[in-house]
Gaussian input, Z-matrix of N, CA and C with variables (Angstrom, degrees):
# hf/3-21g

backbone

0 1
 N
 C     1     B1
 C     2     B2     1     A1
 N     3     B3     2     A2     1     D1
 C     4     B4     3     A3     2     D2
 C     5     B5     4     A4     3     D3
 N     6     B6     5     A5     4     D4
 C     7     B7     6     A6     5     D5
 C     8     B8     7     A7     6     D6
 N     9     B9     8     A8     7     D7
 C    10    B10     9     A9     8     D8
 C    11    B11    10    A10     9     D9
 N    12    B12    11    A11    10    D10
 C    13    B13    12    A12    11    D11
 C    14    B14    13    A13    12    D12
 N    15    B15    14    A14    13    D13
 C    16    B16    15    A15    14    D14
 C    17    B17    16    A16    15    D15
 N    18    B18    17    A17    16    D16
 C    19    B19    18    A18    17    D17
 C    20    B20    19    A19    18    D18
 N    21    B21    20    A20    19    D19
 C    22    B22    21    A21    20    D20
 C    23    B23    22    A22    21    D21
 N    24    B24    23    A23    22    D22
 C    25    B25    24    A24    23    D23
 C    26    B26    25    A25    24    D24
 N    27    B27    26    A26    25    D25
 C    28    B28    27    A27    26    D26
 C    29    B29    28    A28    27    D27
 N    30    B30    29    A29    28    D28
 C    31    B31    30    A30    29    D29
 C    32    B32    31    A31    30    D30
 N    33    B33    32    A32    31    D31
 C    34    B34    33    A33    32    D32
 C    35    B35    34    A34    33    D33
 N    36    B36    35    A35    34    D34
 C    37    B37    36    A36    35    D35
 C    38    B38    37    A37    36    D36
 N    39    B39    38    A38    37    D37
 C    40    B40    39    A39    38    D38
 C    41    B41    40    A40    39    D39
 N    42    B42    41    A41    40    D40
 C    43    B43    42    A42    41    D41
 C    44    B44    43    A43    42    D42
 N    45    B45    44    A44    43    D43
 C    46    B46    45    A45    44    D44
 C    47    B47    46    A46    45    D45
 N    48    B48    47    A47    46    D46
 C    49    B49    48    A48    47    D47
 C    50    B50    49    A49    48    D48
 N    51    B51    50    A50    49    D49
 C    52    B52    51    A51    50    D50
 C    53    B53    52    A52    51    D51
 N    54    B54    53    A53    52    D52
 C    55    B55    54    A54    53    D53
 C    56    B56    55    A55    54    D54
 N    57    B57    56    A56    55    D55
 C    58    B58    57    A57    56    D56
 C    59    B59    58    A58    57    D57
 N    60    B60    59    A59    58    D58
 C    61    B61    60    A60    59    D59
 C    62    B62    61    A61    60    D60
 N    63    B63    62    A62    61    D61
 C    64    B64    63    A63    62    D62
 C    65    B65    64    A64    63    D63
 N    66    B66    65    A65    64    D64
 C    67    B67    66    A66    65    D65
 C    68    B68    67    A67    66    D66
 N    69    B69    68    A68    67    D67
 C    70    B70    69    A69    68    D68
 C    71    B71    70    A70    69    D69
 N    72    B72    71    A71    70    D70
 C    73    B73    72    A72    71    D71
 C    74    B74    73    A73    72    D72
 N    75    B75    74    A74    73    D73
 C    76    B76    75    A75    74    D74
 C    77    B77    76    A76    75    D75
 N    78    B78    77    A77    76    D76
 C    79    B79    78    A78    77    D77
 C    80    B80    79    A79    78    D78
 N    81    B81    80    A80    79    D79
 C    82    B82    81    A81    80    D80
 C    83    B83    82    A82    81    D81
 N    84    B84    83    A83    82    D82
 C    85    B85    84    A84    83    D83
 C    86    B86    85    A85    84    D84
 N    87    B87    86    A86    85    D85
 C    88    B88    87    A87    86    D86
 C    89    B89    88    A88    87    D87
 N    90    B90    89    A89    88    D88
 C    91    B91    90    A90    89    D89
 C    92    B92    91    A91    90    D90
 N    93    B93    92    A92    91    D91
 C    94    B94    93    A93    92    D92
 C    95    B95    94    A94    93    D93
 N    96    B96    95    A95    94    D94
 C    97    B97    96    A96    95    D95
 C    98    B98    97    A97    96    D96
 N    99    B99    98    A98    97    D97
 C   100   B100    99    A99    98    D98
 C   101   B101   100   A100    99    D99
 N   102   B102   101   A101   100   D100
 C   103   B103   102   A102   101   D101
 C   104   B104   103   A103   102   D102
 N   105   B105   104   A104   103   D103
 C   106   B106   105   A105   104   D104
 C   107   B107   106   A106   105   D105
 N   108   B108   107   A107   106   D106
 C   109   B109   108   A108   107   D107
 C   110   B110   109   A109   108   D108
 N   111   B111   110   A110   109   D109
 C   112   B112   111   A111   110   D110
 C   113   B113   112   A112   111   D111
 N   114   B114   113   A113   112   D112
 C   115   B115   114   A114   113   D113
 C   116   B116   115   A115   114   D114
 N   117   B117   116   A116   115   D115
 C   118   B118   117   A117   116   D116
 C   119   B119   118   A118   117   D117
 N   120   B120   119   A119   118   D118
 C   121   B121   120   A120   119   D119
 C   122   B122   121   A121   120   D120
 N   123   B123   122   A122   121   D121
 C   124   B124   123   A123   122   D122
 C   125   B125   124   A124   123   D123
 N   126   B126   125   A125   124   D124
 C   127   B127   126   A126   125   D125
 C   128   B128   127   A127   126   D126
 N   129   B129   128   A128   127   D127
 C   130   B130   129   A129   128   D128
 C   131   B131   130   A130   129   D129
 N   132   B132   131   A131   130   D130
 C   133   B133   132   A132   131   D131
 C   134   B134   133   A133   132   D132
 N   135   B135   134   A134   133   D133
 C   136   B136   135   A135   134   D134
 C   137   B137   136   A136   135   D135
 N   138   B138   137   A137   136   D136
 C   139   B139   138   A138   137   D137
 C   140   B140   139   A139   138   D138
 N   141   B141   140   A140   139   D139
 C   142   B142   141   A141   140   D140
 C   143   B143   142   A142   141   D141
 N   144   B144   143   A143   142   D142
 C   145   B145   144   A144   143   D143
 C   146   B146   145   A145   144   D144
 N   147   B147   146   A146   145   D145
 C   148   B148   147   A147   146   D146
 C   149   B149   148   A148   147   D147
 N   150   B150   149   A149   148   D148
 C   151   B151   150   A150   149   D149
 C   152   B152   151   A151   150   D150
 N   153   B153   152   A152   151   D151
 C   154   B154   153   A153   152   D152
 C   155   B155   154   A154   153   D153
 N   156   B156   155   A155   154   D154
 C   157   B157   156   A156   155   D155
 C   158   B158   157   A157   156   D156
 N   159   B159   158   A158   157   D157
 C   160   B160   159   A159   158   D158
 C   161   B161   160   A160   159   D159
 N   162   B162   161   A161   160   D160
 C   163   B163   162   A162   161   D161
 C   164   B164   163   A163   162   D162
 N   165   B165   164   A164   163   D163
 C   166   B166   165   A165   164   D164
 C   167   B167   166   A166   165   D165
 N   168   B168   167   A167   166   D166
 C   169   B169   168   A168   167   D167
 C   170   B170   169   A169   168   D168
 N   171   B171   170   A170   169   D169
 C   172   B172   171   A171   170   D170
 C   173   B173   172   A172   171   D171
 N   174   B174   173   A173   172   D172
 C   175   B175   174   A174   173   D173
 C   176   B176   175   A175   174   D174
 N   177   B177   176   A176   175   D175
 C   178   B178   177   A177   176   D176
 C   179   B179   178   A178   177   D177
 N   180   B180   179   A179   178   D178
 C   181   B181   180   A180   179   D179
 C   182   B182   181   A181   180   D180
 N   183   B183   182   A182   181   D181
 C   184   B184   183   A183   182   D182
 C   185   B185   184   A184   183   D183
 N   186   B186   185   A185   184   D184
 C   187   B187   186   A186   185   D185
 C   188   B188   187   A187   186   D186
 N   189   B189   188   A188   187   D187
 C   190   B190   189   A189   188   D188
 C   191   B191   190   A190   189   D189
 N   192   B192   191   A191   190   D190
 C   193   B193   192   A192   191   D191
 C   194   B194   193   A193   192   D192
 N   195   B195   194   A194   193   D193
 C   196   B196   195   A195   194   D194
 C   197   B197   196   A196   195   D195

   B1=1.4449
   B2=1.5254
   B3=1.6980
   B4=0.9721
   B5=1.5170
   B6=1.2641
   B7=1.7378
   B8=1.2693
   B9=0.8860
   B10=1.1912
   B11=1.4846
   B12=1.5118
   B13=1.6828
   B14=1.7068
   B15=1.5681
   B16=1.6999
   B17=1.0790
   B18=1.2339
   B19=1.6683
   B20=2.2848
   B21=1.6786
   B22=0.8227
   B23=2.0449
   B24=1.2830
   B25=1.3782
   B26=1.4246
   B27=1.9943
   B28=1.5893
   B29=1.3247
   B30=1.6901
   B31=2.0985
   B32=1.4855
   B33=1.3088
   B34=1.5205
   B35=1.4118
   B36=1.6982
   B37=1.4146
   B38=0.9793
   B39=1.7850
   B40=1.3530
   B41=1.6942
   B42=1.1320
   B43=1.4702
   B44=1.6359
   B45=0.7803
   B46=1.9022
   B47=1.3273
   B48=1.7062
   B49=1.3858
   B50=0.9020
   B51=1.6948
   B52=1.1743
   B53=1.7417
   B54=1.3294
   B55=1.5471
   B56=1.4983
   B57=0.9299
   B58=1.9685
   B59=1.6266
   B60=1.6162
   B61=1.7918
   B62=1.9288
   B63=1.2332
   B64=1.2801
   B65=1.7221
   B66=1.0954
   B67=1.5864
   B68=1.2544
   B69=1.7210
   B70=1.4986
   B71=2.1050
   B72=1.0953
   B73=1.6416
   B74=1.2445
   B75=1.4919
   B76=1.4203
   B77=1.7920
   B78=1.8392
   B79=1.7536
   B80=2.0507
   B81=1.6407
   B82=1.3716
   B83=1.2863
   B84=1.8727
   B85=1.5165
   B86=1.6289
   B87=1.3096
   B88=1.2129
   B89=2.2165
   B90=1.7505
   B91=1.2468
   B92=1.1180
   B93=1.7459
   B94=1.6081
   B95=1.0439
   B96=2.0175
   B97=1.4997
   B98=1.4977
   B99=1.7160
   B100=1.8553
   B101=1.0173
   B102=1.4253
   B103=1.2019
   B104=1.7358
   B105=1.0497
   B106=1.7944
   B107=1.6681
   B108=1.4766
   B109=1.7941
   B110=1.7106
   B111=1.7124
   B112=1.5712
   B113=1.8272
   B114=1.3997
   B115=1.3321
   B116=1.3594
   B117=1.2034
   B118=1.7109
   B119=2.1474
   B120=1.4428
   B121=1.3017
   B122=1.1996
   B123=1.4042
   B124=1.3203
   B125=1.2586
   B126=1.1214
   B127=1.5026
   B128=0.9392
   B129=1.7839
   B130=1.3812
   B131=1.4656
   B132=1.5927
   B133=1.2253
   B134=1.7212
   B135=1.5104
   B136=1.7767
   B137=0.9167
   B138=1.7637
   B139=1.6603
   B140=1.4570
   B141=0.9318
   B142=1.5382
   B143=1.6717
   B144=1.3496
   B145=1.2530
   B146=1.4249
   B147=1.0075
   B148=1.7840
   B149=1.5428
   B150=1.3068
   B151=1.3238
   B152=1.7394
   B153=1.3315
   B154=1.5027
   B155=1.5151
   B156=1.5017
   B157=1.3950
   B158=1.1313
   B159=1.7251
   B160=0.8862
   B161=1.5494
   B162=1.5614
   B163=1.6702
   B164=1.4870
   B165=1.5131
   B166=1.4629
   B167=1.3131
   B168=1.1885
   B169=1.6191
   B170=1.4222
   B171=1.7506
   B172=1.7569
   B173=1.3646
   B174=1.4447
   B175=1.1190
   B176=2.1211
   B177=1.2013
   B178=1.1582
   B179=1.3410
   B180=1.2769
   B181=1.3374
   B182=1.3686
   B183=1.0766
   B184=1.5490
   B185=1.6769
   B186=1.6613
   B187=1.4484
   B188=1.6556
   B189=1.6117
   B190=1.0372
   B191=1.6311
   B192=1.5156
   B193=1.5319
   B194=1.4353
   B195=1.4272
   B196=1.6149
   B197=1.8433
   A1=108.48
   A2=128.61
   A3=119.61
   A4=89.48
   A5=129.44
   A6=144.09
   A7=133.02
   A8=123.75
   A9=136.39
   A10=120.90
   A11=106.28
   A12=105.29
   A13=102.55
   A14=113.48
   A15=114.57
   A16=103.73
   A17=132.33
   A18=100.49
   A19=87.12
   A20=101.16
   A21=88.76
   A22=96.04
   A23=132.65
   A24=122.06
   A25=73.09
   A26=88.53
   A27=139.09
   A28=83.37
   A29=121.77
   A30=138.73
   A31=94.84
   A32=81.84
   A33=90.37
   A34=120.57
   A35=110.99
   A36=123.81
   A37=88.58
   A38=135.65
   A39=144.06
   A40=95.77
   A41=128.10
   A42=115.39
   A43=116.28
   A44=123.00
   A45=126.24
   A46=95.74
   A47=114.00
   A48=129.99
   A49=100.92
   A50=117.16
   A51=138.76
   A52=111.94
   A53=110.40
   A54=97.14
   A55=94.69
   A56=112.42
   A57=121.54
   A58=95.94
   A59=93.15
   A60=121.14
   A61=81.26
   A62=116.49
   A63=101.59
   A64=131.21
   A65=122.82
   A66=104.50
   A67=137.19
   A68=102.86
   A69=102.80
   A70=86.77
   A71=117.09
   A72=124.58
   A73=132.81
   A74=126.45
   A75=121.07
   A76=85.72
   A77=105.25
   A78=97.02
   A79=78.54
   A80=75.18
   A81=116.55
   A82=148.13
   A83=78.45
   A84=110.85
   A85=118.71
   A86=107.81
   A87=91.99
   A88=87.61
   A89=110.02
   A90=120.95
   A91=112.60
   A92=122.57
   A93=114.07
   A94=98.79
   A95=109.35
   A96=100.42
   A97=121.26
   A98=106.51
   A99=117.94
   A100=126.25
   A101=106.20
   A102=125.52
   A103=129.92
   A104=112.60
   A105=116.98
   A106=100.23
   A107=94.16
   A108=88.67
   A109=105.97
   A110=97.35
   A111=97.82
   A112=92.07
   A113=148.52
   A114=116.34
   A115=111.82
   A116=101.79
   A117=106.99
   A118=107.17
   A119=120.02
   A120=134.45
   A121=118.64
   A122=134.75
   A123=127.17
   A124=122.87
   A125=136.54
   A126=136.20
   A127=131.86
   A128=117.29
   A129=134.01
   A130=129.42
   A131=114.55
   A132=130.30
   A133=127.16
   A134=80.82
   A135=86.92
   A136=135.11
   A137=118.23
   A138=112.51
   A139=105.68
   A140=143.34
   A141=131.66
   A142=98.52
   A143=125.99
   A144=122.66
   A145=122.29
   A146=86.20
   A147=116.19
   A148=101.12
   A149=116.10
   A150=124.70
   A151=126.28
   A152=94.42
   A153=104.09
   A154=113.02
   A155=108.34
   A156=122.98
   A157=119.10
   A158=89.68
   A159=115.61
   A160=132.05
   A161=119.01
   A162=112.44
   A163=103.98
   A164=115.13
   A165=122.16
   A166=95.47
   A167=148.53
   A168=127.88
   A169=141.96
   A170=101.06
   A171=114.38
   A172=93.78
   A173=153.69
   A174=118.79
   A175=111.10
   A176=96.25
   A177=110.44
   A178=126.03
   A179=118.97
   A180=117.84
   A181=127.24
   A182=107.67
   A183=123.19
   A184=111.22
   A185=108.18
   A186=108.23
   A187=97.09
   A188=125.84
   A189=115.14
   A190=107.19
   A191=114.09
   A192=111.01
   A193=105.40
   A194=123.71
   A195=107.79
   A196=112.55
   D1=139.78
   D2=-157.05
   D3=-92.62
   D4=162.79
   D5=130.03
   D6=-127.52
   D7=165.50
   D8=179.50
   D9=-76.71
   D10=126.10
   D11=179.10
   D12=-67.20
   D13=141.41
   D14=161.55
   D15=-116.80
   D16=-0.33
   D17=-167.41
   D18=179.12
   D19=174.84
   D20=-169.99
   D21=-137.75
   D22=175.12
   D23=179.76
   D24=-168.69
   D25=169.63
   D26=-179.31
   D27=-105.69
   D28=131.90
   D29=118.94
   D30=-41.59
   D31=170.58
   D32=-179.76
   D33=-100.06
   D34=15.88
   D35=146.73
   D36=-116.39
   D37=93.84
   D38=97.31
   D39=83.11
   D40=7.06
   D41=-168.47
   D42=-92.84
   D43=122.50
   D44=-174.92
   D45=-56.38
   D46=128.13
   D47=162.71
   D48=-132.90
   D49=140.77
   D50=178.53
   D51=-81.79
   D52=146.62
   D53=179.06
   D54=-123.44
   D55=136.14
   D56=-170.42
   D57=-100.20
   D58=179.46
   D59=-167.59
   D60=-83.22
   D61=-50.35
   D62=179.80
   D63=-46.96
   D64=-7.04
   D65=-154.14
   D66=113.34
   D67=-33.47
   D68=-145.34
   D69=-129.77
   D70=161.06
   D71=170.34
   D72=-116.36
   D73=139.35
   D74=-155.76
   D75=-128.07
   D76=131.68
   D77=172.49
   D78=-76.80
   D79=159.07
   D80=157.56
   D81=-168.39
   D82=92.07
   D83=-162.00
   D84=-70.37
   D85=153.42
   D86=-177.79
   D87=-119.44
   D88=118.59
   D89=-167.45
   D90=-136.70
   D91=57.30
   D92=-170.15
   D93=-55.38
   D94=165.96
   D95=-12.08
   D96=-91.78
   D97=11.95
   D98=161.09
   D99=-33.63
   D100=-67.30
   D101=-172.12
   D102=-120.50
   D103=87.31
   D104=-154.30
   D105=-96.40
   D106=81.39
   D107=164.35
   D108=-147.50
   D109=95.24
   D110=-171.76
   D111=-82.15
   D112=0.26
   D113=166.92
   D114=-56.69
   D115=-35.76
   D116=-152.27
   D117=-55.56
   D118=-23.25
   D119=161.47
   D120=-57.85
   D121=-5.82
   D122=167.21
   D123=-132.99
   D124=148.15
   D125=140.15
   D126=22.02
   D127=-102.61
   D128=131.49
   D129=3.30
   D130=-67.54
   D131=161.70
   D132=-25.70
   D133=-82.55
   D134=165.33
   D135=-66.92
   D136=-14.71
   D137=162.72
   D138=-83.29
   D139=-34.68
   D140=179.46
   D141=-77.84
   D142=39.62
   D143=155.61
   D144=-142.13
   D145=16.70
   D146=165.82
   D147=-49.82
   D148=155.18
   D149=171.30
   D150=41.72
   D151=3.97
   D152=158.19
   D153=-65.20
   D154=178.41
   D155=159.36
   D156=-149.04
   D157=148.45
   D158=168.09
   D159=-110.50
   D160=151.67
   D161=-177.27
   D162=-63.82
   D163=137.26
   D164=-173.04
   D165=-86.92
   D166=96.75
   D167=164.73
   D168=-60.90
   D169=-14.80
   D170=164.47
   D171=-99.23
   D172=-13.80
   D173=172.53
   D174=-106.66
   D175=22.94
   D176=160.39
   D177=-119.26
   D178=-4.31
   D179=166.05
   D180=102.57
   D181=7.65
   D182=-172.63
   D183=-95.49
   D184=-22.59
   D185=-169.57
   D186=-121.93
   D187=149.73
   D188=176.83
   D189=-74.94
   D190=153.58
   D191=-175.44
   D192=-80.16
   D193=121.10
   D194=167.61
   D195=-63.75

């Protein structure tokens, strides 16, 4: 299910997680060549990714909900 990114936080190894309109948080790392998302390293970046979406995977059903 898609949502919307609101906001953004550090794990507590330093890793960018997204916090959605849903509730729930997705990391989104940027780990070439896995994971290719150099906005997510700046500032800038993650605010011009505001109000995007992303696929929710616990509120779609794919992940068990803690």
């Amino acid at each position: 299910m898609l949502q919307a990114i609101v906001g953004f936080h550090q794990d507590e190894e330093q890793h960018w997680v997204a916090d959605l309109a849903c509730g729930h948080a997705q990391h989104v790392r940027h780990d070439p060549p896995w994971q290719n998302r150099p906005w997510v390293v700046t500032e800038a970046g993650r605010k011009g990714k505001l109000g995007a979406e992303l696929n929710c995977l616990k509120c779609g059903g794919a992940v068990a909900p803690k």
